[in-house]
C-alpha positions as CSV (number, residue, x, y, z in Angstrom):
1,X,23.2,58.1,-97.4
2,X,24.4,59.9,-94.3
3,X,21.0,61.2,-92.0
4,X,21.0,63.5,-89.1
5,X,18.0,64.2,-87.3
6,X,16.8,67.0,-85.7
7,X,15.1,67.5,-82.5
8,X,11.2,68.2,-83.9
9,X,11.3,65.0,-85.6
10,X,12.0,62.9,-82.7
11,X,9.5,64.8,-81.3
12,X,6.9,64.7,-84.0
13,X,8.0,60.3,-84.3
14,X,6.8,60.3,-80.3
15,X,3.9,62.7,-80.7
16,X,2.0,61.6,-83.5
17,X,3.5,58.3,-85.1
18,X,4.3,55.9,-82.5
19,X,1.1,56.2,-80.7
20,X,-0.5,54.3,-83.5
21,X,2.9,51.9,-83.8
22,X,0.7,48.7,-81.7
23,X,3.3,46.5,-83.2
24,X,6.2,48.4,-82.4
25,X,7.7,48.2,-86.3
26,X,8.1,52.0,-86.2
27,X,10.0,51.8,-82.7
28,X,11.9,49.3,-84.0
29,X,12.8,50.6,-87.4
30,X,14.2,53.5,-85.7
31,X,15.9,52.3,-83.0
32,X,17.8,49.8,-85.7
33,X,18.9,52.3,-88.1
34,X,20.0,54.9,-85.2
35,X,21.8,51.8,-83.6
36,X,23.5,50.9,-87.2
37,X,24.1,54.9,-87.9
38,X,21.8,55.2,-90.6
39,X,19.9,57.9,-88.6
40,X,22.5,60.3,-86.9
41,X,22.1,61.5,-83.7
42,X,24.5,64.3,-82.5
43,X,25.0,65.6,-78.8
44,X,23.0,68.8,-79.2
45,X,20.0,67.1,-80.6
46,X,20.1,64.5,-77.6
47,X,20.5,67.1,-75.2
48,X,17.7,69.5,-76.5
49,X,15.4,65.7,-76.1
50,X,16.2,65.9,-72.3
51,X,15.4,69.5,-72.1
52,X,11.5,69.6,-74.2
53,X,8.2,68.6,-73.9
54,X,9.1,66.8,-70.5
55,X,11.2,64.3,-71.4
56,X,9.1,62.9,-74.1
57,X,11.6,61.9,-76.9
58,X,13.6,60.0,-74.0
59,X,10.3,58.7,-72.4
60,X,9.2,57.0,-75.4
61,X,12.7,56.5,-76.8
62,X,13.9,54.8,-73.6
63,X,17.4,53.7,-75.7
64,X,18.2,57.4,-75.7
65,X,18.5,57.3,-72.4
66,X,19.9,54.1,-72.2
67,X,23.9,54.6,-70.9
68,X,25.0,50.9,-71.9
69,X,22.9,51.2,-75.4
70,X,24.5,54.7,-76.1
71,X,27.8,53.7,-75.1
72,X,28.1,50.4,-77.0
73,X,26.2,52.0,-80.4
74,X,28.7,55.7,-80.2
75,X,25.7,57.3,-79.8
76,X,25.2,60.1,-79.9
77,X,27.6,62.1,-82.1
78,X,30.1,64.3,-80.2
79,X,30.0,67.3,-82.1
80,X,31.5,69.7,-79.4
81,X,34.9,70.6,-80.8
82,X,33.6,70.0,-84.6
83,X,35.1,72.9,-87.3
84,X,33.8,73.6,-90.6
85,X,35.7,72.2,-93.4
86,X,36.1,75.9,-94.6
87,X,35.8,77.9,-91.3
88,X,36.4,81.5,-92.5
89,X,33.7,80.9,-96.0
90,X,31.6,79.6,-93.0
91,X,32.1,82.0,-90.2
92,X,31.2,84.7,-93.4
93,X,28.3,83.0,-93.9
94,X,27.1,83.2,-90.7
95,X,27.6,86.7,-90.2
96,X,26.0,87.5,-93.8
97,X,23.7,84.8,-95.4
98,X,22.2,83.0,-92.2
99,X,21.4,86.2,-90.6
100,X,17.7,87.7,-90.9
101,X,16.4,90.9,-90.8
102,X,16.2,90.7,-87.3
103,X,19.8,90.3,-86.9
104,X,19.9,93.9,-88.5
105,X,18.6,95.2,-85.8
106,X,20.9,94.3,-83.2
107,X,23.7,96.2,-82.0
108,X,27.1,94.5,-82.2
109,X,26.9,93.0,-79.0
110,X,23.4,91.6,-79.4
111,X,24.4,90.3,-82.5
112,X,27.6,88.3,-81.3
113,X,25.8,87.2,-78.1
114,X,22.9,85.7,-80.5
115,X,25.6,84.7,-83.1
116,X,27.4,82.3,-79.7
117,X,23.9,80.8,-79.1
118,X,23.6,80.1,-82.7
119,X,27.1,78.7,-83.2
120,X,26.3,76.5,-80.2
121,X,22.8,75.2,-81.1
122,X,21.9,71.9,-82.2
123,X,21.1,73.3,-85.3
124,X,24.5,74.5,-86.3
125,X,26.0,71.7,-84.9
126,X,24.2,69.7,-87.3
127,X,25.2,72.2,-90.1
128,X,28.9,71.6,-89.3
129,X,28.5,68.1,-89.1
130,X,26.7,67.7,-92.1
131,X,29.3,69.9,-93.7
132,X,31.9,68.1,-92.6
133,X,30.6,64.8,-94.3
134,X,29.7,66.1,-97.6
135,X,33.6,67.1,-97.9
136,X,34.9,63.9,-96.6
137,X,31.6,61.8,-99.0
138,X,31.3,63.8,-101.8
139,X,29.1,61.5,-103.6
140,X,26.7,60.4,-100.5
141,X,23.3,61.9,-100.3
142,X,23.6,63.9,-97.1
143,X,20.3,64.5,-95.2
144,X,18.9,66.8,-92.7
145,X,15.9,65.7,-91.4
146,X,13.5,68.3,-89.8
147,X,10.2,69.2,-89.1
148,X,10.6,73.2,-89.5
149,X,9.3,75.1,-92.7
150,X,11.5,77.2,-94.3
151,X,9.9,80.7,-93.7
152,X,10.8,82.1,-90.4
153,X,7.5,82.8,-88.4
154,X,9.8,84.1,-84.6
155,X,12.1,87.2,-83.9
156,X,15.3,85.1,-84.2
157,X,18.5,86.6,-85.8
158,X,19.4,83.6,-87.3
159,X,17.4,81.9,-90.3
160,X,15.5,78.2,-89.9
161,X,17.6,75.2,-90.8
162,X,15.5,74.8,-94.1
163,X,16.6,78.1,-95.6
164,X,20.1,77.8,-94.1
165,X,20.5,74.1,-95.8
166,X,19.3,75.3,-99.0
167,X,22.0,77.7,-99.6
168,X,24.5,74.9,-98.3
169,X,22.8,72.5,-101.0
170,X,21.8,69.7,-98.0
171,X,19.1,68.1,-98.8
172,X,16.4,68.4,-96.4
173,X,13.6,66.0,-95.7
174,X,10.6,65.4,-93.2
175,X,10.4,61.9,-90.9
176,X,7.4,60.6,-93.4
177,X,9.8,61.8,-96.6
178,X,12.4,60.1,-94.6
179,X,10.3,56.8,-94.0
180,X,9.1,56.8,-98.1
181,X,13.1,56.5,-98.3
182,X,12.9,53.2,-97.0
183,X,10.7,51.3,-99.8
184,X,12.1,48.1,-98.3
185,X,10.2,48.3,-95.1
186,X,6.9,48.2,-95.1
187,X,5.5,49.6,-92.2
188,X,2.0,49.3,-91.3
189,X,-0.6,50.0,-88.1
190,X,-2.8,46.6,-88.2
């Protein structure tokens, strides 16, 4: 099973789970399966965690910010000079199926400046990496885990990582979906 995890639930894990963690199973559940790559990581999503909510992923996740832990684990995933495995079916996707009807309304140049943030977001960078393992695993259950919904609710050109991952068949799963994955652990608040 190969796991990446976005940004909201690292967020949503700080927020609203690990304040009820007293024992510190949760923490340490995660911080063992990031260590031993079963929960992926990648550059973007680290980088977004310094940026939001003050700090709070890196706060409470003090090994994210940890230069000797990060270095010695290979975390997190450098996904700066990643390619899709099939860049021009993807670069054709981006410009026709991840696009929303916002995007229509942009003049060329809006569109291509919102198409390089896109294309440099966490969220694509996840995408390619994801992409990237299912062609190199084809029988591994590749995972996005997220907190967004599917139906856009903003003005962006570009559609949410649900909807995009749907059409990409990735599977894409909540942290509590993500955690009922993990039968093995039990994990409770006592």
């Amino acid at each position: 099973m190969i796991v990446v995890i976005d940004t909201s639930s690292l967020l949503s894990l700080v927020r609203y789970y690990l304040p009820f963690d007293q024992n510190g199973k949760l923490l340490s559940l995660i911080k063992r399966e990031i260590k031993n790559h079963n929960i992926t990581v990648i550059d973007e999503v680290l980088n977004e965690c310094k940026l939001v909510s003050g700090k709070l992923v890196v706060k409470k996740l003090d090994f994210l910010a940890d230069k000797e832990f990060l270095k010695a684990n290979k975390i997190p995933i450098n996904t700066e000079n990643l390619i899709p495995p099939s860049p021009t079916k993807f670069y054709n996707l981006v410009d026709n199926t991840f696009i929303t009807t916002n995007a229509k309304r942009l003049d060329s140049a809006q569109f291509e400046q919102q198409k390089k943030e896109f294309l440099d977001s966490a969220d694509a960078r996840m995408i390619i990496y994801l992409l990237n393992q299912k062609s190199k695993n084809s029988f591994a259950n590749i995972i996005l885990v997220t907190e967004e919904t599917e139906g856009s609710n903003d003005m962006k050109a570009f559609k949410k990582l649900p909807a995009i991952c749907k059409g990409l068949d990735i599977d894409v799963k909540t942290l509590p979906e993500l955690l009922e994955l993990h039968s093995d652990i039990n994990i409770s608040f006592e």
